[in-house]
C-alpha positions as CSV (number, residue, x, y, z in Angstrom):
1,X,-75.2,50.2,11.8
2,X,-72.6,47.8,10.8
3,X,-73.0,44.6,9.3
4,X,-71.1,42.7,12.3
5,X,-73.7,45.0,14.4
6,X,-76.3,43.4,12.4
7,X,-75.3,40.0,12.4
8,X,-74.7,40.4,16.4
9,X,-78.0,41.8,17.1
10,X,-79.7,38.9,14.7
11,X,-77.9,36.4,16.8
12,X,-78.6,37.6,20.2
13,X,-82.1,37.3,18.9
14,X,-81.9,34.0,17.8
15,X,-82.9,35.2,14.1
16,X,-81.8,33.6,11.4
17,X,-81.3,35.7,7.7
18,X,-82.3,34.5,4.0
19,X,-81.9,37.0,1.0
20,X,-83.3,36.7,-2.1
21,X,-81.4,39.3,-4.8
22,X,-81.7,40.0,-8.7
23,X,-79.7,43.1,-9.5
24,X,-77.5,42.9,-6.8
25,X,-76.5,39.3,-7.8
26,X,-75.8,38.2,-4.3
27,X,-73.9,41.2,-3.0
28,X,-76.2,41.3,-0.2
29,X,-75.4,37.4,0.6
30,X,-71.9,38.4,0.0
31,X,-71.9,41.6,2.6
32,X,-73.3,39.4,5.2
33,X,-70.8,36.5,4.7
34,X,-68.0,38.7,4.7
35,X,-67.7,39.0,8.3
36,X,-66.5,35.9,10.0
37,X,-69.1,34.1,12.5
38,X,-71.7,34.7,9.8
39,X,-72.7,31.0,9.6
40,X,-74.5,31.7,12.7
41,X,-77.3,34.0,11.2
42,X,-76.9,33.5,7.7
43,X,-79.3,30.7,6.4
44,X,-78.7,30.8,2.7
45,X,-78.6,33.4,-0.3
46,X,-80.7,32.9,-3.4
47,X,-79.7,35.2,-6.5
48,X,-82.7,34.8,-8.9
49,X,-81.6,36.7,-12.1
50,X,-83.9,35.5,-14.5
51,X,-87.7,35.2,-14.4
52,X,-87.2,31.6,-14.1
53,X,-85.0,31.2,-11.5
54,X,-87.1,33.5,-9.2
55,X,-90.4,30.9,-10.0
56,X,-88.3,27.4,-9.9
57,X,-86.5,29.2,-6.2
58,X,-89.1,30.6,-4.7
59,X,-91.9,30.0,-6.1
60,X,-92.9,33.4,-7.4
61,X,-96.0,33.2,-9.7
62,X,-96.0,33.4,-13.2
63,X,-99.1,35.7,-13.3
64,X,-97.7,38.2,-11.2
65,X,-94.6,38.8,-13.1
66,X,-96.8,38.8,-16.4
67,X,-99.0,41.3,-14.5
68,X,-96.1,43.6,-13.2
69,X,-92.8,42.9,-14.4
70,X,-90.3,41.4,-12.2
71,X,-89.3,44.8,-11.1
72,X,-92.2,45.0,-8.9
73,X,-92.7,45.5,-5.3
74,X,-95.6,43.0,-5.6
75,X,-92.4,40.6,-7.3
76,X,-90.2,41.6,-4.5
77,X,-92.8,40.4,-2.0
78,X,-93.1,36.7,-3.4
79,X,-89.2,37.1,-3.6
80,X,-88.8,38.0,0.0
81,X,-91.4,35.6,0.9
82,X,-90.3,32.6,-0.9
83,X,-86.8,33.0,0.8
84,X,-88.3,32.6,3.9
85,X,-90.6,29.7,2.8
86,X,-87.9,27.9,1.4
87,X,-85.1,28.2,4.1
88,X,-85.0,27.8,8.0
89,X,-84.6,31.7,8.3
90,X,-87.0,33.9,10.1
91,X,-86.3,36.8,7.9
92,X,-85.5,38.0,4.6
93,X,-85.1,40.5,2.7
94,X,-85.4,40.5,-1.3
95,X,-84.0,43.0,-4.3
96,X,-85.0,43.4,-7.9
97,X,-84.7,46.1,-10.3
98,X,-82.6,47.9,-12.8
99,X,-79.3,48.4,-12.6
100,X,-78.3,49.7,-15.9
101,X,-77.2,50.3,-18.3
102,X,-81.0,51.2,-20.1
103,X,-84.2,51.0,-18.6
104,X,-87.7,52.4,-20.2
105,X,-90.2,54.9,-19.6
106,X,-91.9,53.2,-17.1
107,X,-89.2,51.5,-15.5
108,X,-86.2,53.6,-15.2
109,X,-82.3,52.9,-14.9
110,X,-82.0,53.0,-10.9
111,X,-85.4,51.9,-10.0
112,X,-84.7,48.8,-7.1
113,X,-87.5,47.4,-5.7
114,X,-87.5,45.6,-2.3
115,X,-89.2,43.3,0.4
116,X,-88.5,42.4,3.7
117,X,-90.8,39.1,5.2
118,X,-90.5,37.9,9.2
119,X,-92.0,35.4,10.1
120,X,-95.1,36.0,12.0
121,X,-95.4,39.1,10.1
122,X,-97.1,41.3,7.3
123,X,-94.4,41.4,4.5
124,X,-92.9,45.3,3.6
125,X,-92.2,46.0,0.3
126,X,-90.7,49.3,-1.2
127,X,-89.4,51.3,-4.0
128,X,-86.4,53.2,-4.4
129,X,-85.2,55.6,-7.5
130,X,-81.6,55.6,-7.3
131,X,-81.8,57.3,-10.5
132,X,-79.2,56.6,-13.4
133,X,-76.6,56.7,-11.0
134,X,-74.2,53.9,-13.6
135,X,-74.5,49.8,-13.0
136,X,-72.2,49.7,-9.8
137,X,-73.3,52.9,-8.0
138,X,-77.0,51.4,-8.3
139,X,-76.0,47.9,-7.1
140,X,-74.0,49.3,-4.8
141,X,-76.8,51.7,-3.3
142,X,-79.3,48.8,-2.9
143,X,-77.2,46.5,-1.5
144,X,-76.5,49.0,1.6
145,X,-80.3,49.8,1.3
146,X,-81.4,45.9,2.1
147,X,-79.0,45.7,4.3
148,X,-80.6,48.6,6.4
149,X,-83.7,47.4,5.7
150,X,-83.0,43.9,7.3
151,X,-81.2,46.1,10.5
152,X,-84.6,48.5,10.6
153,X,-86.5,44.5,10.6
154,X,-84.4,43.2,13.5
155,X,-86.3,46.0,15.9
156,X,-89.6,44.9,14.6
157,X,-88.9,41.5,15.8
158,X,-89.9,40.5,19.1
């Protein structure tokens, strides 16, 4: 699906669209704004790139990124669900991980983890391994990944 397709179903449905990104650094916002008409379903955009931003913006807790890391799915679902608590958007969709250069053992270059919160509903969250794809190629993939994830939402949605 497109992103105007995406943005035309989320209108017709009277949804409105937060995201809340790390890595991706607002591409995801940026994707969405891109096509003209946007201001219709497009609430706000919050890039959180430090561990600070993602508490003082949307209220993530301090004890789970202690616990996990803030690449975490359980990060990603505060992420996703802080967007929605702190906008007038009925969904959202949320992106951390590593991009590269680097990562560790346990958390690899290319790991992206992500939620997706509607209102009304449990919150998804997921992991992908991109793998050490390079910086852009990684950003890249998980910006079109949360962008499918908020089109696979938009069914879910009644």
């Amino acid at each position: 699906m497109t992103v105007a397709a995406l943005l035309d179903r989320a209108k017709a449905q009277g949804v409105m669209i937060a995201t809340a990104e790390s890595c991706t650094g607002g591409m995801v916002a940026a994707a969405l704004t891109d096509i003209p008409g946007s201001s219709a379903v497009v609430d706000r955009g919050f890039v959180t790139y430090t561990n600070a931003a993602k508490q003082q913006m949307l209220g993530v807790q301090a004890a789970t990124l202690d616990a996990h890391g803030a690449v975490s799915e359980q990060v990603a679902r505060e992420m996703a669900e802080g967007a929605l608590h702190h906008s007038n958007a009925q969904l959202a969709v949320s992106v951390t991980g590593i991009a590269g250069p680097g990562g560790s053992e346990f958390k690899p270059e290319g790991r992206v983890c992500f939620g997706i919160a509607a209102t009304g509903q449990l919150t998804q969250t997921q992991t992908i391994e991109f793998g050490a794809l390079g910086r852009d190629a990684v950003r890249l993939a998980a910006r079109d990944h949360a962008l499918n994830l908020l089109s696979d939402a938009l069914s879910n949605i009644a």
